[in-house]
N, C-alpha and C positions, 0 to 999 in steps of 0.2 A: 875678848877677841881670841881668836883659835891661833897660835903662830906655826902650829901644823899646816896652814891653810894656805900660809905664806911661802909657805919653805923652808926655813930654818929650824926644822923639827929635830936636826942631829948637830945645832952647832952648841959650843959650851954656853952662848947667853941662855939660850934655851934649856939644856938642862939644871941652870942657874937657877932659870923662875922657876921650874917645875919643884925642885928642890924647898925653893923657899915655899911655898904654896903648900905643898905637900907638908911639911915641918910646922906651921903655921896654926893649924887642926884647929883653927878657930874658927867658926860658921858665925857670923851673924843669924840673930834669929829671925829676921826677916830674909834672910837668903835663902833662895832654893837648894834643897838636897841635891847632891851633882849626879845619885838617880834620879832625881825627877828632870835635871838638864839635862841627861843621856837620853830620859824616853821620850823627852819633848824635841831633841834632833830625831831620835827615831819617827815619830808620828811626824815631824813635816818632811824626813825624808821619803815619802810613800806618797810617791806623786798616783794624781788618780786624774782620769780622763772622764768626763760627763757628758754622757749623751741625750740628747731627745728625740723620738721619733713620735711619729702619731699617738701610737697607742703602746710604748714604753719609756722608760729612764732606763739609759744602761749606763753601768759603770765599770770602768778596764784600768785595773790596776795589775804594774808587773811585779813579780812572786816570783823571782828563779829560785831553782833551786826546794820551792817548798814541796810536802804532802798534800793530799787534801785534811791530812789531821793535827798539822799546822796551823792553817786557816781556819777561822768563825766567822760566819756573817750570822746577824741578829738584827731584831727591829726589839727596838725599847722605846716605851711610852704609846706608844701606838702608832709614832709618825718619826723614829728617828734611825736611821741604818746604819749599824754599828759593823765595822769590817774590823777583824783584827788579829793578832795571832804572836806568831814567834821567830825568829830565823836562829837557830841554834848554831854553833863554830864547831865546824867537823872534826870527827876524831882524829889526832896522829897516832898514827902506826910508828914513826921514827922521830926521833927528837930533830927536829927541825926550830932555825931562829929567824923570825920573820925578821925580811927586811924592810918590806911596805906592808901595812893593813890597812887594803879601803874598802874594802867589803864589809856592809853595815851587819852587826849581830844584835840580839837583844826581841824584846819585843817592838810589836808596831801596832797604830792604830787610827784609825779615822772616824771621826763620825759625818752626818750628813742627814739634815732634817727633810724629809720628805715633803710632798705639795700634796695639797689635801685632794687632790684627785689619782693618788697612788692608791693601789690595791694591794696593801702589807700581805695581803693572805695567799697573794700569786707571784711569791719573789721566786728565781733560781738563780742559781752560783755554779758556774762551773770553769773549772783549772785547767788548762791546755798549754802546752808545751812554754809551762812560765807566766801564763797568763788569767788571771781572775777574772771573768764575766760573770756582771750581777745583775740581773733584769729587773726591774719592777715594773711591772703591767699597771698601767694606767686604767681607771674605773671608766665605765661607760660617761660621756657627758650626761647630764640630769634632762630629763627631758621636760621640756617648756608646758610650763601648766598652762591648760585649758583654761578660759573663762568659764566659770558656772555660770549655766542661766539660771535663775529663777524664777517659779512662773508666777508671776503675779493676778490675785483673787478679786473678783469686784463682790464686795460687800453692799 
């Protein structure tokens, strides 16, 4: 449990646990790395909006603050849309001591398995003022096969 989450991020119990925790430096070996628990609050911090229309998927995820050389969007395996990227922590110019940080740093990432009637090969992405739009064009529907006649021979 986060007790940042709580409130109590500046009373002595709390720098108590943190203390002890810290001091401790013994990982179980089935425990997760506390980067692998950093990047896994990052990836479900990266809320993502899902759209459908007739003949696309859009996807609107918000990116303040990014480049577009921050951002990658990818299709891997053939059917799976890989968004992901970085948010880096701005330079100081002056020594400054934070007194709140909730603005998320680090990397982030999503994936999202496509539906077999996307068209990986007609994706766009584009950034606007904070905001990621990812299209995926949906394939023509298949068109309903015909009955073959065949002409039958009198022998």
């Amino acid at each position: 449990m986060d007790l940042r989450l709580m409130g109590i991020d500046n009373t002595p119990l709390f720098y108590t646990l943190q203390q002890m925790m810290e001091a401790s430096g013994e990982e179980s070996v089935n425990a997760p790395s506390r980067n692998y628990v950093r990047d896994a609050k990052a990836m479900a911090a990266t809320p993502v909006d899902v759209k459908e229309y007739p003949n696309s998927y859009v996807f609107v995820v918000d990116m303040p603050g990014l480049k577009s050389g921050d951002i990658k969007v990818q299709v891997e395996e053939d059917n799976v849309l890989l968004i992901s990227g970085e948010r880096k922590r701005e330079e100081e110019k002056e020594e400054a001591k934070y007194i709140r940080m909730e603005r998320r740093v680090g990397k982030f990432m999503r994936k999202f398995s496509l539906p077999d009637n996307a068209n990986t090969g007609a994706i766009s992405a584009v950034c606007q003022d904070g905001v990621l739009t990812v299209t995926v064009q949906k394939l023509p529907p298949p068109q309903p096969k015909k009955p073959k006649t065949i002409e039958v021979k009198v022998a």
